[in-house]
C-alpha atoms as one frame of an Amber mdcrd trajectory, in Angstrom:
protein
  13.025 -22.070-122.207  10.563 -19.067-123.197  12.967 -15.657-122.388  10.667
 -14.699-119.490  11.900 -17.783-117.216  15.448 -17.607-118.528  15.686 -14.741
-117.305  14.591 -15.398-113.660  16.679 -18.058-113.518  19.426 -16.336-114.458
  18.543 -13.786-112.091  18.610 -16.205-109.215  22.095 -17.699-110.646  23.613
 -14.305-110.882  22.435 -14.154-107.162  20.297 -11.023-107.437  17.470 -12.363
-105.882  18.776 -12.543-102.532  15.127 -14.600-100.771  15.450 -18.167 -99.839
  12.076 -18.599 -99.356  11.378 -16.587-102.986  13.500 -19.170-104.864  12.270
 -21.821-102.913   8.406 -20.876-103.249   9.113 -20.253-107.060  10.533 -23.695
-107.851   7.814 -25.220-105.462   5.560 -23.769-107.820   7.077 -24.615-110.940
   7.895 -28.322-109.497   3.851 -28.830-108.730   2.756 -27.200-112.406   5.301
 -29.699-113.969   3.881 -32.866-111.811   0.369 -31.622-112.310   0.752 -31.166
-115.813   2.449 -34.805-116.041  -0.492 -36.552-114.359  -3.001 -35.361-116.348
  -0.931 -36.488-119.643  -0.611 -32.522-120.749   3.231 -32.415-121.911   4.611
 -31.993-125.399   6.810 -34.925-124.289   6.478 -38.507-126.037   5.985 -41.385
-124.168   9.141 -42.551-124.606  12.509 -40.749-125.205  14.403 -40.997-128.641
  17.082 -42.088-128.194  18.953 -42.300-131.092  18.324 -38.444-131.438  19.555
 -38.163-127.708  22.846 -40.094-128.739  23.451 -38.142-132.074  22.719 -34.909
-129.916  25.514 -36.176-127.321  27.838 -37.006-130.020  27.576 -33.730-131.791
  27.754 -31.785-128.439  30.609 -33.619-127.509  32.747 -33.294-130.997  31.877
 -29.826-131.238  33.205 -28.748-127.512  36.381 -30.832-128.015  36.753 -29.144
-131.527  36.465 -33.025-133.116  33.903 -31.798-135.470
């Protein structure tokens, strides 16, 4: 996630943006880019998932935060 939008979202979990309707509007927004860009086949994303890189990821993730690594 590019540092701009990590930010606001941390801003919004750290609860300093106090709006409803500003957090709503803002994922609104971000929810019709992402389903725009998806129906006009404009994502960095493959067709289809990889999924033995998905597993390996889990497995790694998983040894590493239960110090199994």
């Amino acid at each position: 996630m590019p540092d701009r939008e990590r930010e606001h979202v941390l801003t919004v979990k750290r609860s300093e943006i106090t709006e409803l309707r500003r957090v709503v509007d803002d994922i609104e927004r971000v929810s019709a880019r992402a389903e725009r860009l998806l129906s006009e086949q404009r994502t960095p994303l493959p067709e289809e998932p990889d999924h033995e890189a998905v597993s390996a990821w889990s497995i790694r993730a998983q040894r590493s935060h239960w110090g199994w690594a």
